[in-house]
N, C-alpha and C positions, 0 to 999 in steps of 0.2 A: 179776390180770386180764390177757386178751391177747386184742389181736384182730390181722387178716390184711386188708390193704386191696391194690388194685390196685396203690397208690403214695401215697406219703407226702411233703408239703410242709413244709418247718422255713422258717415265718416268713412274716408276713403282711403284707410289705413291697409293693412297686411289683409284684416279677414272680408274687409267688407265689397274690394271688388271683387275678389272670387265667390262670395257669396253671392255678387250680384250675378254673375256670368253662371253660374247653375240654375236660379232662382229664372231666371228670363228663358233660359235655355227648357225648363220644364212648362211654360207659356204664361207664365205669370207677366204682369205691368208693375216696374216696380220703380221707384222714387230712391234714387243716391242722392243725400244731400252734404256736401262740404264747404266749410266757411273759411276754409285755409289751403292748404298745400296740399296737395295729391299725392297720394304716396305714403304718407305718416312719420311717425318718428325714424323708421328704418330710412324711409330713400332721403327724406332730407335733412336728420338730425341727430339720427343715429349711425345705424349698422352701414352702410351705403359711402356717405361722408368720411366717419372714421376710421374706416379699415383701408379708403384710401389713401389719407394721411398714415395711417400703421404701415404702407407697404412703401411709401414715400422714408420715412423713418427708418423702416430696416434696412433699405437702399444703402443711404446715408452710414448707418452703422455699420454694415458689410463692406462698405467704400475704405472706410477708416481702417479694416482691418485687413485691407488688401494684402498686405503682408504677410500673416500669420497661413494666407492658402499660395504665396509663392508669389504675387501679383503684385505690380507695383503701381502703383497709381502714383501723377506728376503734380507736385506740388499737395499744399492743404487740400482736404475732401471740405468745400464750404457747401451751403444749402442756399435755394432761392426760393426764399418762402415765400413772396408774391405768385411764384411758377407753382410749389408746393399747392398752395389753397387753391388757387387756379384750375389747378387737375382735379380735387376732391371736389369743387365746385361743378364741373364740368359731369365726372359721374353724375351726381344729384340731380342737375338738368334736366340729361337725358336718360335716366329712370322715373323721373317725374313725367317728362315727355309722354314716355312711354306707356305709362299708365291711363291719362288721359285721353290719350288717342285709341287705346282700347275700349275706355269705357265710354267716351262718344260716340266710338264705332258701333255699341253694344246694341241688339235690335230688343225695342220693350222696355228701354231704360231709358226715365227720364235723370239727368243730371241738375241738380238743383244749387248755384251757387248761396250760400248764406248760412245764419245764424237758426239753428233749430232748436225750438223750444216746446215743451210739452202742453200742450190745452188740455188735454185730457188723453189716458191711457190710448187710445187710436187715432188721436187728433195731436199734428205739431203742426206750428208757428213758424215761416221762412220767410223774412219781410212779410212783405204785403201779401203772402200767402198761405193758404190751411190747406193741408194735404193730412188724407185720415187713410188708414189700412189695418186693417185684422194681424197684422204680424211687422211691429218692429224690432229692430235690431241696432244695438249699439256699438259703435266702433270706434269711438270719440278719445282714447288715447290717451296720454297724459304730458307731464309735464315737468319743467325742475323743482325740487320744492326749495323755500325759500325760509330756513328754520329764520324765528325773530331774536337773533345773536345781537348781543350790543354791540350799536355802532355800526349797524351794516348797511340801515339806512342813512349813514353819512360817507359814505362810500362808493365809487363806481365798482361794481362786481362784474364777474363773467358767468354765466351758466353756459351745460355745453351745446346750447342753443347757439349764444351771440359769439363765442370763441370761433364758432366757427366761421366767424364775417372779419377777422384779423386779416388787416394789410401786415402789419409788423409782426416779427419777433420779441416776446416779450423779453427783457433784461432778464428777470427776475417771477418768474410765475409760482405764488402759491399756491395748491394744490387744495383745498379745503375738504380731507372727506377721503381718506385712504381705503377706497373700495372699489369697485368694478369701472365707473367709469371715472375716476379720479385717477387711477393707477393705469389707467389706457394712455390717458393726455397726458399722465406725468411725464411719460418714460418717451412717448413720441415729442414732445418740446424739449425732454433733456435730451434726444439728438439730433432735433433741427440746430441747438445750440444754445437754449435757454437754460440761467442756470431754474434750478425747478426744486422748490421744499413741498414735501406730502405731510400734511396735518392733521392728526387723526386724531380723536377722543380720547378710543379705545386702547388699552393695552398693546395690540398688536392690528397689524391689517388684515381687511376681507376676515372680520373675525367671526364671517358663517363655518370658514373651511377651519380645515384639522389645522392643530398649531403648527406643526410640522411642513405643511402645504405654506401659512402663513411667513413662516419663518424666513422659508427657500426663496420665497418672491421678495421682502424684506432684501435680503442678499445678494438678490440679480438686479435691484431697483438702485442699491447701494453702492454697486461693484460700477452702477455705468455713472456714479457721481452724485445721485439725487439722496437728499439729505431728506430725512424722515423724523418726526416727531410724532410719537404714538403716545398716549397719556395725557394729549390736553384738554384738560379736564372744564378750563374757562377759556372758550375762543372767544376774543372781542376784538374788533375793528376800529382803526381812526385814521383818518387822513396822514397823508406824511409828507415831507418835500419831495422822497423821492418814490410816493405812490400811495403804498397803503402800510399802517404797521397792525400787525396781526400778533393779539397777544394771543400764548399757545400755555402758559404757566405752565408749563410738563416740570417732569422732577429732576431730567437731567436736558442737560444743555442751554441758552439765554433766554428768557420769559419774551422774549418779541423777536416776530421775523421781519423784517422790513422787507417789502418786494414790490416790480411797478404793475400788477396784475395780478389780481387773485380770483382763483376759479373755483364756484360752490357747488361743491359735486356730493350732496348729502342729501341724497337721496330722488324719487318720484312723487308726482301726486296726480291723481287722476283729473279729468277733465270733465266732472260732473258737478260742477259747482254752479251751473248758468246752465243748466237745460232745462228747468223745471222739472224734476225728476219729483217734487212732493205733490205738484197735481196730477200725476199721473198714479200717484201711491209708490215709486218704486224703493226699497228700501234700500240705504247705502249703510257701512258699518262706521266706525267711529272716524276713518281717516278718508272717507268721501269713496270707499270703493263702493261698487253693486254689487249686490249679494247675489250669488247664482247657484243654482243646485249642481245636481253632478252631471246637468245634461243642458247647462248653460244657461236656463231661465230663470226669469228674474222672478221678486217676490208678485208681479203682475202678470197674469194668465197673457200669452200674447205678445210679450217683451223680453228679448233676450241681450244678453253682453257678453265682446267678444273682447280678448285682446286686452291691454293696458288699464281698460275702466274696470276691468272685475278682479283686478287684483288674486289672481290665479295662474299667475305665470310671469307676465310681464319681459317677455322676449319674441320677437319675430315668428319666431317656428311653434311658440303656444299659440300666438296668434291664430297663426294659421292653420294649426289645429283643431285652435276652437271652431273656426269656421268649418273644416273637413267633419268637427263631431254633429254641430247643425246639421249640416247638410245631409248626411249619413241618416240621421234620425227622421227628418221633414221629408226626403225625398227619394230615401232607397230603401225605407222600412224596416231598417238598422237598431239597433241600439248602443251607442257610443255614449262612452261616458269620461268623464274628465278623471275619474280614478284610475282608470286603464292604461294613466300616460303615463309612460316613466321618465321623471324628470331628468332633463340635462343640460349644459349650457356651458359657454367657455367664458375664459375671462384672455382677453388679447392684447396681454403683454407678449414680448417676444423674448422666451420661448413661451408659448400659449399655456393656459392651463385648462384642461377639459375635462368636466364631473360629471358624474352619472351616478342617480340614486343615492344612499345617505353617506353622510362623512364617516369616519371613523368612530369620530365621538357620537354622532346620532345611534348607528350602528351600537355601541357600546351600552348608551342608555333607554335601550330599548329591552337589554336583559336577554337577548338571545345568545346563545355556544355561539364562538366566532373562531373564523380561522381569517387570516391576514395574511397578504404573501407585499414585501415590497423591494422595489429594484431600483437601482440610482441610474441613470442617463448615461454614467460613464460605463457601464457595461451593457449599452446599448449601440451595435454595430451602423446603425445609421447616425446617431447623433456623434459618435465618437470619429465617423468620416466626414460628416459635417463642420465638425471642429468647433459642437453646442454640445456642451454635457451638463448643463446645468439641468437640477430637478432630478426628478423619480416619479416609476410607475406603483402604482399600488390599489391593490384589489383587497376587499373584504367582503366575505362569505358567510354563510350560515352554514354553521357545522352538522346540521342535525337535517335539513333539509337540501344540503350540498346547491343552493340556489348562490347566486351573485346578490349582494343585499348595493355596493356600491363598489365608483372604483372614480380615481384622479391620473390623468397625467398630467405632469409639469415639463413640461420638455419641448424639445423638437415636436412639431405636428400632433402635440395634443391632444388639438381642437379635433384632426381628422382619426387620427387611433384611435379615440375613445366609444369611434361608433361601434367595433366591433361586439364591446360589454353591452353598449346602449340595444344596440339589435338581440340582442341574448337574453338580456331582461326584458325588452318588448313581446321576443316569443314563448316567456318564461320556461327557458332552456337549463336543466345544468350545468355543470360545470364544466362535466366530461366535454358537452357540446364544443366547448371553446378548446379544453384540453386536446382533442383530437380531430380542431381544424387544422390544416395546411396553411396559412398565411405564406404572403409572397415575400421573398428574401434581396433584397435587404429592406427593408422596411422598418417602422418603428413596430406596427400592429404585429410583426413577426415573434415580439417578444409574450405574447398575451398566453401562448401555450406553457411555456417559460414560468410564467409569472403563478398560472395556476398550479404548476408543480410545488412554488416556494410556500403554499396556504400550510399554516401552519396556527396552532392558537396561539394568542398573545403571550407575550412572555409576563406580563402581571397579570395575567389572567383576567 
């Protein structure tokens, strides 16, 4: 069998049904093919799942401190983590659902279940079927990566795939991988009740961010009990009676964690390994991503990558992006380009942390005047009625062009404050702009006028 569509989607992730829902909607026939879960990494294995367990978690930990806001709650705060996964299960469903029934709904859109592989740059392989079109796009996602550490193939492991199909409470979960989503599962199983070690290579954790950012998280990770090893320099695996022993060789504390569950949270890899992507010529870089210009196409005239496989973002909202810059470009005579975006993203530990544009140190060795202004939480009128003062806000500037180069909260709400900067460097606004908004009081985003007044240059210059 073969059919001829206008253009053809691979993967029914964040960019590729909205892609398809503008692309149909302009009168085009177009061909969605998925071999897996509808939805992508966000509704079933990410953003969707986890943030439901993150709000099951702070439940939990806001239970236990019922005291400290006047409340008394009866007896132990226990967790039912059958009930717990149950609920994050249940999101995932019915966002999956969800998804599906729009895009079968979709008129002009054929849905193709199966495995897609390239015959040639217009031509892919879906079972027993060849479907060819002038314009693909790829949406295909990624995956846990799986470094080859001794001993791991003698080991049952978790990624944060199958963690999330846990009837039980783990005793004991090692943490492999002190970063973004290692530091999410840490701190949500060390308050369903698990005890929980974070294992990291490096020096210190998330060591993208300023040391300082690094530090504060360290401390709110530490303060709810979870035990950290940063420095192990040789991680290796071996069976144990009571699960798995994880050698960590760091320079302080015992050369082996014994624990009944260990989760390898070091890092992605994209899912361009099995599409045939060399018959089609598409080029990928050293670590399987797709090379894309700054208007999403591939090195093949005709072929674009959105999302996870082009290793240019690698979160929900670039996703989605990517697709809004497609589309902007193919169909409203636009010119959108992936430089345009100004980076941002949270890391959702509770209290969250939300970044926008470069750290301090990038900021620093870029060689530009800088002026820095930064604020601790406890002189923050919402966090301090909250009875959350952990973290600081902090903003760094260009002295010489009074623009916002970056800025982090660690705190209370973050993830949601931080859009105020994130919007101001999108409309490449100065300083003044945010200096003489009105924010609403009491709020955390109230302090961001505050914070521009404290910009000052660095005290080492």
């Amino acid at each position: 069998m073969s059919a001829a569509y206008d253009a053809i989607i691979v993967g029914a992730g964040q960019a590729g049904p909205a892609l398809a829902g503008r692309l149909t909607a302009a009168g085009m026939q177009v061909a969605l093919v998925e071999r897996h879960l509808f939805g992508g990494t966000c509704v079933n294995t990410g953003c969707m799942p986890t943030k439901a367990l993150v709000a099951s978690a702070e439940v939990a930990h806001l239970a236990r401190r019922g005291a400290d806001y006047g409340v008394q709650v009866g007896g132990e705060v226990t967790v039912d983590f059958p009930k717990v996964m149950a609920r994050a299960h249940t999101v995932t469903m019915n966002a999956r659902r969800n998804v599906e029934r729009w895009l079968h709904g979709m008129e002009h859109l054929a849905v193709l279940r199966g495995h897609a592989r390239f015959l040639a740059p217009d031509t892919l392989q879906v079972g027993e079927m060849t479907i060819r079109a002038p314009r693909v796009f790829l949406n295909v996602g990624g995956r846990a990566a799986v470094p080859a550490l001794p001993g791991v193939d003698a080991i049952d492991y978790l990624t944060n795939t199958s963690i999330l199909q846990l009837d039980t409470l783990p005793r004991h979960l090692a943490v492999v991988g002190g970063s973004y989503i290692g530091l999410e599962f840490a701190q949500m199983f060390r308050r369903f009740g698990a005890q929980v070690t974070v294992i990291e290579r490096q020096s210190r954790l998330i060591a993208r961010e300023d040391e300082d950012v690094s530090a504060a998280i360290r401390e709110i990770l530490e303060a709810e009990g979870i035990a950290v090893r940063t420095g192990a320099e040789c991680i290796a695996f071996a069976p144990h009676a009571d699960g798995v022993a994880v050698q960590v060789d760091c320079r302080d504390g015992a050369p082996e964690v014994v624990a009944s569950h260990v989760l390898l949270a070091m890092g992605r890899r994209p899912n361009t390994d099995d599409l045939g992507l060399d018959r089609a010529g598409v080029v990928t870089d050293e670590r399987g991503y797709i090379t894309v210009d700054d208007t999403l196409a591939s090195s093949v005239p005709g072929i674009w990558a959105m999302g996870d496989c082009n290793g240019r973002g690698a979160f929900t909202h670039t996703a989605y992006n990517d697709f809004e810059i497609i589309a902007a470009n193919l169909l409203d005579g636009d010119h959108r380009t992936l430089s345009q975006r100004v980076p941002g993203y949270a890391l959702y530990i509770d209290p969250p942390l939300g970044r926008v544009g470069m750290t301090e140190a990038q900021a620093r060795a870029s060689g530009r005047p800088l002026l820095v202004s930064k604020r601790p939480m406890t002189r923050v009128g919402r966090a301090v009625e909250r009875g959350q003062t952990e973290g600081f806000m902090k903003l760094v500037a260009d002295a010489e062009t009074k623009r916002v180069l970056g800025a982090a909260i660690l705190g209370v709400s973050g993830d949601e404050a931080i859009h105020g900067v994130l919007d101001l460097m999108s409309a490449d606004q100065p300083l003044d702009a945010l200096r003489w908004a009105v924010p609403i009081h009491p709020t955390v985003s109230e302090l961001w006028p505050t914070v521009v007044l404290g910009l000052q240059p660095p005290a080492d210059g």
